[in-house]
N, C-alpha and C positions, 0 to 999 in steps of 0.2 A: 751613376754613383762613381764620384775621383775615385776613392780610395778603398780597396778592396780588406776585408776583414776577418779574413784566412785564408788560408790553403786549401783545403779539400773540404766540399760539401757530397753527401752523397744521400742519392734518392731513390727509395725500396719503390718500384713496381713503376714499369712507362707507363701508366694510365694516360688519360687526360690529365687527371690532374698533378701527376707528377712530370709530363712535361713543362709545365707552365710551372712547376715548382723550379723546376730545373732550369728555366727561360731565367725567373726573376733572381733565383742561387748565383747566375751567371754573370751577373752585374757584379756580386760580394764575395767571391773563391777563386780564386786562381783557377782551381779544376773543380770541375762537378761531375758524377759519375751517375748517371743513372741504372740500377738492376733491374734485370727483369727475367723469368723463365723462360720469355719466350723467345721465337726469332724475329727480334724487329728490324733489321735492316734489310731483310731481304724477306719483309712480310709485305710490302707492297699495301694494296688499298684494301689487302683482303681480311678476312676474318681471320682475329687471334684465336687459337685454339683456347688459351685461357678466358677468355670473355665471350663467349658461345652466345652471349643473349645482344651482339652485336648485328646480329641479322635483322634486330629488331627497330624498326622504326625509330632512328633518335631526333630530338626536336632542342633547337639551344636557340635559348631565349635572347632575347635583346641586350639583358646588360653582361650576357657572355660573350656575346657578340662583337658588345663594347671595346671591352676587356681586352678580347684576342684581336682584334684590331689595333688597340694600342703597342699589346705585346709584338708582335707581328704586323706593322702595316702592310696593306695592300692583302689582305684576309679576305677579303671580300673580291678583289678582282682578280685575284688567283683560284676561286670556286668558279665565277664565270667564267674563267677560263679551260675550266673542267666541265661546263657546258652545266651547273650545279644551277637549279633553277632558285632562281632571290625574287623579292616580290616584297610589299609591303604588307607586314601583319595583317592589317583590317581589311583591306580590301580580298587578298589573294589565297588567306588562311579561312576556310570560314566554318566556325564553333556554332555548335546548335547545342541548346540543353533544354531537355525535355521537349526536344522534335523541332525547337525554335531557333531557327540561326538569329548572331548577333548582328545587327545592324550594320551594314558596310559602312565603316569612315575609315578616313586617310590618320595613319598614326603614325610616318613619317621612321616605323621601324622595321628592319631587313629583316626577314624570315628568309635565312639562307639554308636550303633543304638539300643539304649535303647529308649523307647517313654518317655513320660511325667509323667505319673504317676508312673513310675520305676523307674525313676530317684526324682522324689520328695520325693517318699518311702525312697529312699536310704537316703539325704537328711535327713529328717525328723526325722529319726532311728539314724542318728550319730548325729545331732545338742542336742536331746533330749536327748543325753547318754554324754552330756559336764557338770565337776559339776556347779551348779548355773540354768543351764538355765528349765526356765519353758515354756510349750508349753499350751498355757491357748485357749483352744477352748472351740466350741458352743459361743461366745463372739461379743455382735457387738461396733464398737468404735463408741458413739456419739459425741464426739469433744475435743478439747484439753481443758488442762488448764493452764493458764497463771498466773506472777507475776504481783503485780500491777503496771499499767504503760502498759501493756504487754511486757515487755522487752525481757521476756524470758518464753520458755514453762517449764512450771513443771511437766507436767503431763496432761493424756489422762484419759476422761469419758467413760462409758463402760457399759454395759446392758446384761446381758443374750439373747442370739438370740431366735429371737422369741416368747420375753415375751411382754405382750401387756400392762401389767400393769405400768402405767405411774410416779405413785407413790412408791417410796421405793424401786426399782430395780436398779437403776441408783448406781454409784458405781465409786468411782476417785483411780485411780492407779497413785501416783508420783512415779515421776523420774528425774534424771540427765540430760538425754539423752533419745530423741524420736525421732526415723524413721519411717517413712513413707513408707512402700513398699507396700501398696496396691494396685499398679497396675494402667491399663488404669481407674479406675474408683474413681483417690485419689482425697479427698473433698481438699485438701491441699491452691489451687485457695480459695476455697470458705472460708474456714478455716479463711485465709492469711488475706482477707477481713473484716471476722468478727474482727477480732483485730486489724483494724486500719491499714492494709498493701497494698500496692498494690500489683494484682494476677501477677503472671509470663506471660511476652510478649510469644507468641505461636506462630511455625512454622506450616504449614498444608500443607499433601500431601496428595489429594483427589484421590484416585485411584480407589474407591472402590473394594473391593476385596471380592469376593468369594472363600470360600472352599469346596469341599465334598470329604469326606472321606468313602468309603467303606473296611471292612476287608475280608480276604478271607481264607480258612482252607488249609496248606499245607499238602502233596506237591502238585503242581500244576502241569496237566495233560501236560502244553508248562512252561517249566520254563526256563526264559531265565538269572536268576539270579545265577545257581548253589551255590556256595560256595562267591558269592559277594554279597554287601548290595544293592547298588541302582542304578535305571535307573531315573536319574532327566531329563527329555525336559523341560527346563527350557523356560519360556513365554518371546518371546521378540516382540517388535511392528510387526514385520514383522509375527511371529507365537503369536496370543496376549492369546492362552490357553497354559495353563503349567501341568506339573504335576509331582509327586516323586509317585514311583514305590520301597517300600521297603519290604526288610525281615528282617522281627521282631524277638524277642526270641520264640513268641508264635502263629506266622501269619503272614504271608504277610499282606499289605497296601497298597493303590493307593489314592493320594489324588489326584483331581482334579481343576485347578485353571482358576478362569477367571475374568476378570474386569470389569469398568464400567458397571457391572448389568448382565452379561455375566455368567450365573448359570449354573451347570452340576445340574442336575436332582439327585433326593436320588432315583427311581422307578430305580431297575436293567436296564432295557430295556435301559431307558433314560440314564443313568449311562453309560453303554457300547459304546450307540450312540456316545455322548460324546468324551469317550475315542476313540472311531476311529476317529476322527478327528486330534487328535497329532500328530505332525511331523513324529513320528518314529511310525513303527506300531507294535514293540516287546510287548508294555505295553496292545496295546488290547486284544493280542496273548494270550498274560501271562495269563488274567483275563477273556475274553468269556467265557470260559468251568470249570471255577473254581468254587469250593460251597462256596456259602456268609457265611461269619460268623456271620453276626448281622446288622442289616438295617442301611441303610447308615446314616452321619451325616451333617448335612451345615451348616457352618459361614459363616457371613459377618465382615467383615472390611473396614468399609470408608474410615477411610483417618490413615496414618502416623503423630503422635503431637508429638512435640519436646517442653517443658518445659524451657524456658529460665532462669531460676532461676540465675543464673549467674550475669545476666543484673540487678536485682532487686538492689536498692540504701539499703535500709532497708530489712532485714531480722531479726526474732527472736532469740534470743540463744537459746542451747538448742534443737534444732529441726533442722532435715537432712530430704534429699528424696533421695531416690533410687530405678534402676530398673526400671520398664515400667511407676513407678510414676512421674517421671522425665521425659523420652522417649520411646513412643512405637512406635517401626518398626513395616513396612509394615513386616509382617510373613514369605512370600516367602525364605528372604534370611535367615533366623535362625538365627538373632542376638541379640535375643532378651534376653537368658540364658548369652550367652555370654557376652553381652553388662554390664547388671546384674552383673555378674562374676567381670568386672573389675571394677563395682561400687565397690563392695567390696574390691579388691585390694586399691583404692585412699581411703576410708573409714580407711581402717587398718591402712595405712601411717598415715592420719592427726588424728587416736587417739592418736599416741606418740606425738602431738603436746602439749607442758608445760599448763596446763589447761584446756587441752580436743578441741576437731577441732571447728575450727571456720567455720561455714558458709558460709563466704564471699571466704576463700581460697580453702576449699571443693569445695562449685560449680564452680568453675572456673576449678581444676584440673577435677571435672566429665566433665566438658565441653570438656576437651582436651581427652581424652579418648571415646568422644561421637561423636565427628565431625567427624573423619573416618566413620565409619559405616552408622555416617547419610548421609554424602554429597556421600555415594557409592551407596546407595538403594535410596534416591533422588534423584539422577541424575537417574538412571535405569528408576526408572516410570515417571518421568518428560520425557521420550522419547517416550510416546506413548502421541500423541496430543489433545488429549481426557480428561488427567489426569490435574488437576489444581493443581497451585501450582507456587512459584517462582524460574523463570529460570532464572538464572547467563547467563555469560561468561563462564566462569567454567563449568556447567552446559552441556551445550551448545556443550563447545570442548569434552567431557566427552564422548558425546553421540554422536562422530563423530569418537572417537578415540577406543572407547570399543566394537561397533561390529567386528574394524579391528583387536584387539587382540583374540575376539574371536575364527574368523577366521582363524586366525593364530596356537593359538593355536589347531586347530582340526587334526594341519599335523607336529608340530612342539613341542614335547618333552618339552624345554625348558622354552617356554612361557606358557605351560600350566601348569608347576611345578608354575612359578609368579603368575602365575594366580589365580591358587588355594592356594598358600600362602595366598598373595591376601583378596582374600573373607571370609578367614578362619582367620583375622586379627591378623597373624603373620606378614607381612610385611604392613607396610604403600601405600597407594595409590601411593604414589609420585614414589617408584621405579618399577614401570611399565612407566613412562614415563624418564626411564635414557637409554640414548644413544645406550647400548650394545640391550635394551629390545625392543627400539623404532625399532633398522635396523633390527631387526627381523622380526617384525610388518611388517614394510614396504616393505620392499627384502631377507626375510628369506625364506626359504622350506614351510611354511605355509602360506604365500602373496599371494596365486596365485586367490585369490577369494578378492579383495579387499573389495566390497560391504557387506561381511557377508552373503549374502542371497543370497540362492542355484538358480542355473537358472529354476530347477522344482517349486519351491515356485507357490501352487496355486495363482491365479488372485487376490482371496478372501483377501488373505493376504499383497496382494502386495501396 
């Protein structure tokens, strides 16, 4: 971008996604300032105290991939050089559902199986080496500030973290431009409120969801990974535990996943038990006789919120959201970096907008970049009848029409290449139901199990 189109932007919470806010703010502000409570300069590749569920296996799809390749060239040769194992999707990643891996084919996309705090590091290290931008940690935001009227935000209030003194610590940072990227826990609702707004209409997908994560020290006495990244048996109503089976740059990982209240144990024993329980029984194999690296970890996750901001009649100038503050997915399917990713992409367009992005036409474009992802992982756990939530028509056919491509896919090459497009949100949902993709489904070399669910499928499951 020539011509820059203020002064100061400033960006609530160094997530992912407000570094990449703060990558593309960097083109259009003189200064950009990112907050954050925590200590990010001198956090290194480790875990943020405030994001605790970063121990957890994270998986960033193909068109994040894209994305932060663009934003950041040489993305990808700066993980192999952290020794960050890359591989091609179909070949080196390999998905099973309902006990059936998908078909090996070449899909010509990087699964670069960096975890979370490797990839934030990375992150954090380029956004902080852009000129202008300040990374202002230890910092907590206590609320915005407005023109009179509230018409428009000017600027966010801010307090040294952890300082208790209530007097003279307080402290307003203006600005042009303020994003919101702190995540499932953004006051932004409440914010909206205090200034005379109505909060954002809310989507809920109650799944609840567990995670445990234990690590393991390579190499492993059964390795059934060799030179590939991961074994995912992914959780479907029919099998309702899941799990991902990776190799790290620095360890192997097994996270283990279960719903409605459905918890794997952090005690090894419990942990193991667990694990034989999975469809496949390579991941137990892998992991019984392995030495633990570090006690295991567990989250929970309720539900999936979707942010309507879009629908809101009034909005303020001056102020955007982004990233899991807007929407947070259910975890399982990794789209949560990604999703993130293409916030940033609609952010950068409507900065060239003649007096900076409006609001009104922002969230509408986040909206159309968010409906994929949401209505694929919605419908997914809206299929186990347990999980609350609003079921469509849509919905509905979704969950009638996906185990049979799954199916399909575990004997047929081609549908498993869509498939994994697909999920990895290069292609759109809609061409999985175009004619050449449907007779395959239907009467292709991989139809011969119409139901998805193997005839061995325990009782338990059925």
């Amino acid at each position: 971008m020539a011509a820059k189109i203020g002064d100061h932007a400033v960006v609530l919470g160094g997530s992912i996604g407000g570094l990449l806010a703060a990558r593309v703010l960097s083109d259009a502000y003189d200064r950009v300032t990112v907050i954050d409570r925590d200590d990010l300069t001198g956090a290194g590749a480790d875990v943020r105290r405030s994001v605790s569920w970063a121990v957890h296996i994270h998986a960033l799809l193909e068109r994040g991939r894209q994305i932060i390749e663009e934003l950041f060239p040489g993305f990808v040769d700066d993980m192999l050089a952290l020794d960050v194992p890359v591989g091609d999707y179909g070949t080196t990643c390999h998905y099973y559902f309902n006990g059936r891996m998908l078909a090996e084919t070449e899909t010509g996309m990087a699964c670069v199986a960096a975890n979370r705090p490797v990839l934030e590091h990375f992150l954090r290290t380029r956004v902080a080496a852009l000129p202008g931008v300040v990374l202002r940690e230890g910092t907590d935001i206590t609320g915005l500030r407005a023109s009179a009227g509230n018409g428009r935000i000017t600027g966010v209030t801010v307090r040294p973290h952890g300082d208790g003194d209530a007097e003279g610590a307080a402290e307003t940072i203006e600005a042009d431009l303020v994003v919101d990227a702190t995540g499932r826990a953004s006051r932004t609702p409440r914010w909206l409120e205090e200034l005379g707004y109505a909060p954002p209409p809310e989507e809920k997908v109650h799944m609840d969801l567990t995670y445990t994560t234990m690590d393991f020290v390579g190499p492993l006495p059964d390795d059934p990974l060799g030179e590939d990244i991961a074994l995912v048996p992914t959780a479907t109503p029919a099998f309702p535990r899941g799990a991902i089976f990776a190799r790290l740059a620095d360890r192997y990982a097994l996270t283990l996943t279960g719903i409605n209240g459905d918890r794997a144990p952090t005690d090894r024993e419990g942990f193991l038990a667990y694990a034989r329980t999975l469809p496949i029984p390579q991941v137990h194999a892998a992991v019984r006789d392995a030495e633990q690296r570090a006690p295991a970890g567990s989250f929970r996750f309720p539900a999936s919120v979707r942010r309507r901001y879009e629908r809101l009649r009034r909005f303020p100038a001056g102020y955007l959201v982004i990233g899991d503050a807007a929407c947070v997915f259910n975890p399982v399917y990794a789209q949560g970096m990604t999703v993130a990713a293409l916030g940033a992409t609609v952010l950068a367009r409507h900065l060239q907008t003649p007096g900076g992005p409006r609001a009104d036409a922002y969230f509408r474009d986040l909206a159309r970049v968010t409906d994929a992802p949401w209505s694929m992982s919605a419908a997914a756990d809206l299929g186990y009848p347990q999980v609350r939530g609003r079921r469509t028509v849509a919905t509905r056919m979704a969950n009638v029409f996906m185990p049979r491509v799954q199916a399909a896919a575990a004997n047929d090459p081609v549908v498993a290449r869509k498939f994994i497009r697909t999920i990895s949100l290069i292609d759109p949902p809609q061409g999985l139901m175009k004619p050449s993709v449907i007779g395959r489904v239907l009467f292709g070399p991989g139809a011969r199990s119409r139901s998805g669910v193997p005839a061995n499928t325990p009782a338990a499951f059925r």
